[in-house]
N, C-alpha and C positions, 0 to 999 in steps of 0.2 A: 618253276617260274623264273624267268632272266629279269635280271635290273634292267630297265629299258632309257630309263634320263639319267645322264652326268648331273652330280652334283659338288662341285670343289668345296675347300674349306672357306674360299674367297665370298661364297652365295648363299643368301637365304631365299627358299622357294616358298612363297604365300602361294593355297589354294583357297578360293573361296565358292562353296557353294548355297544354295537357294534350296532349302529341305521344303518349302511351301510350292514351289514350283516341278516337283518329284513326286507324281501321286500315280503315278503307276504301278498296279497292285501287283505283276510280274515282275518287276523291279526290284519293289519292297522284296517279294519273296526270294527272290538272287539275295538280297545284302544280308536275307535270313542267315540265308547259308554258311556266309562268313564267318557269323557272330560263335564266341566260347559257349559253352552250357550257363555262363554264371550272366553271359551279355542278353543270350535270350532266355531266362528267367527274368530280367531286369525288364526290359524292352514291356512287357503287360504289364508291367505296377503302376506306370504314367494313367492317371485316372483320362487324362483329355487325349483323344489322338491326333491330338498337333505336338502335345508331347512325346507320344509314342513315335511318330513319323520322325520328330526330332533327333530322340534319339538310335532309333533304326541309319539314318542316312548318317548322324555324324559317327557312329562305329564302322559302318562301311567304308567312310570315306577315311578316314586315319588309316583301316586294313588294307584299302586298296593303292592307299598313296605310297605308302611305307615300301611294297611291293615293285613302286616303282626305282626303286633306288638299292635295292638290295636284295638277291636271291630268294626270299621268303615268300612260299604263298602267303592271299590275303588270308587265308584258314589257321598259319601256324603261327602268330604272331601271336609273345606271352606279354602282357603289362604289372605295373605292378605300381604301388604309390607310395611316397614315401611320408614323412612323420609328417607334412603339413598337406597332404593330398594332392602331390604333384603327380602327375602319369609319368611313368618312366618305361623303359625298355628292356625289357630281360633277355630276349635272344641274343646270346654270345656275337654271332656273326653281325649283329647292327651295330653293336656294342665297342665291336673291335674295331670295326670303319669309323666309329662315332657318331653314328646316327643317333640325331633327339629330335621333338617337335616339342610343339607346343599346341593348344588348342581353343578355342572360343565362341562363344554363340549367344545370339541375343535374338528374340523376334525373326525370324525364317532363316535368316543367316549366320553361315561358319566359316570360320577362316582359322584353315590349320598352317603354320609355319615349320618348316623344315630344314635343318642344317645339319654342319660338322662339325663339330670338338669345339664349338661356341655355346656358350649359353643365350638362351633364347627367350622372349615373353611375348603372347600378342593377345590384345583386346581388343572387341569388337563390341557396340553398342548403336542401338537405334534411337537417334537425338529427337526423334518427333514424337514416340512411341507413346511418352509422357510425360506429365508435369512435373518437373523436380524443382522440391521448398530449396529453395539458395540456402535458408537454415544448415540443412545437411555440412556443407561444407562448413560453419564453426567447430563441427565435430569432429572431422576428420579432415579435413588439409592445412597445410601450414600456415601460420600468420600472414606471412608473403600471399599468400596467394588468396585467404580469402580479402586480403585487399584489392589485390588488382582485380579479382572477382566483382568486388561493389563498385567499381568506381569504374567499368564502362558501363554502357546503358543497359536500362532494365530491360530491356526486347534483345539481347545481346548473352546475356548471362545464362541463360539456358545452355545456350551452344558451346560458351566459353567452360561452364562448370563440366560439359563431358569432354572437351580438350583436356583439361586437366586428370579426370578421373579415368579417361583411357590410356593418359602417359605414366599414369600411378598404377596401373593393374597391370599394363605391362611390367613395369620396374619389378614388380614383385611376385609378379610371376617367372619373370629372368632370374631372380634370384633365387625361388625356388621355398619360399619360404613366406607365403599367401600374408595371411594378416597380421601374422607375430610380429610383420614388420609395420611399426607404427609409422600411419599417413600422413601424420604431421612432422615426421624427422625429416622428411625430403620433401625437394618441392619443387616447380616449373617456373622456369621466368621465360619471358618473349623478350627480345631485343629488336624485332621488328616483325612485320606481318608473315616472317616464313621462318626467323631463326629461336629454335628451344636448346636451354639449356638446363642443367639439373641442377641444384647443390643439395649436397647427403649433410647432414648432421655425422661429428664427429661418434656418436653414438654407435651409429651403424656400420662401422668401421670398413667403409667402401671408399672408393676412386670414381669421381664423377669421370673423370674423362677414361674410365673402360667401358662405357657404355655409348653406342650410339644409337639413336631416335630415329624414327620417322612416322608421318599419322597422311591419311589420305580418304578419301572418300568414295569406294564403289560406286556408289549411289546416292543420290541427295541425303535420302534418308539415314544414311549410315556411318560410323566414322570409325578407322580402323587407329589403333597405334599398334609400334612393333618397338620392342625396344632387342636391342640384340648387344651382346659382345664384342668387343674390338679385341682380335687377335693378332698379334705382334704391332700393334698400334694401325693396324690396316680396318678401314672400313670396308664391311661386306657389302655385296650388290644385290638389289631386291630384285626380284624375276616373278610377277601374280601372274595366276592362270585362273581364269574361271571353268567351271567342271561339273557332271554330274555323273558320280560314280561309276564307272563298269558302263558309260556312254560315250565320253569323252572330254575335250577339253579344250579352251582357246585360249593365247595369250589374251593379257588387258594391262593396259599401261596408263596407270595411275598418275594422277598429277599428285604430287605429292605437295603437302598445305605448307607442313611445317617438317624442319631437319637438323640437327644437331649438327654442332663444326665436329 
């Protein structure tokens, strides 16, 4: 199988697709085919089959994107996790190009991110889906932030508390090191209705300014963040395609809410 899309070190490629809107039983059975011996052992242990659909479509769609960027069938493609359960890449030939992703899913949707020799993080969550206690946040985000959290309005703070916690799952997912990294050492400030910026606690012994942000909306319903690497001080350029496996795929151009200088 030929690499078929360019991908420079300068781009991150977001795919996002709709696993609720994928119910075609010929389908399913193609993306069978894809999956390792240990992926479809997995695949029946989802007691619901909106789980099982779940994750049938998101293993396909990592096998078949990967596919597009690099000589590998979707078949031959090894994974492997590391000490905080990151997915990573074992095939030598992506390895050497520097192919990584990243991956996410909440409520019918996923959105996998794609790069070069940058590290990468993306979250994805559905803001309507349910009711989150604003409590949550004394627990886990910064001083900073569960202020600015209380002090806009209550009909407000739902939407604000997942701004926050999709720019926080990204960070730490770019870094590769899930929850070891405490949610209160870092934190999001707004300087106006579009610009985010970070500060890390001296602990975490990070540079806020190697990381650049952005968060957007698919859909009403949905809110993405991506945080990504800054490579020789250069910001990367987002390019989203929306997709449905082994059918195909269309650009969609995002307006994007908020964005990091």
């Amino acid at each position: 199988m030929s690499a078929s899309i360019p991908l420079t070190p300068a781009e991150i490629h977001v795919w996002i697709a709709s696993y609720d809107e994928i119910t075609d039983e010929r389908l399913h059975a193609a993306y069978r085919e894809l999956l390792d011996a240990a992926e479809k052992e997995q695949e029946p242990r989802f007691y619901f089959e909106r789980d099982r659909r779940r994750y049938l479509v998101t293993r396909a769609l990592v096998r078949t994107v990967l596919s597009r960027y690099v000589s590998i069938h979707p078949t031959e493609w090894i994974f492997s996790t590391n000490a905080y359960g990151r997915p990573g890449i074992v095939n030598v030939q992506a390895k050497d190009a520097g192919l990584s992703f990243n991956i996410s899913h909440t409520h019918s949707l996923i959105v996998l991110g794609v790069t070069r020799r940058r590290a990468l993080g993306v979250d994805v969550e559905n803001v309507r889906a349910r009711e989150i206690s604003i409590d949550i946040a004394d627990h886990y985000f910064a001083p900073q932030e569960v202020a600015a959290l209380t002090a806009v309005a209550p009909h407000q703070q739902q939407y604000r508390f997942f701004e926050y916690w999709t720019f926080k799952e990204a960070y730490i997912k770019a870094r590769g090191m899930g929850l070891s990294l405490p949610l209160d050492k870092f934190s999001f400030r707004y300087h106006d209705d579009h610009a985010v910026e970070i500060a890390i606690h001296p602990e975490l012994a990070d540079d806020p300014a190697r990381w650049q942000f952005w968060q957007f909306r698919p859909t009403p319903e949905y809110l993405v963040a991506i945080c990504a690497e800054r490579v020789d001080a250069q910001s990367p350029r987002l390019i989203v395609r929306l997709t449905i496996p082994m059918l195909g795929e269309q650009p969609f151009a995002p307006k994007f809410l908020r964005v990091s200088n």
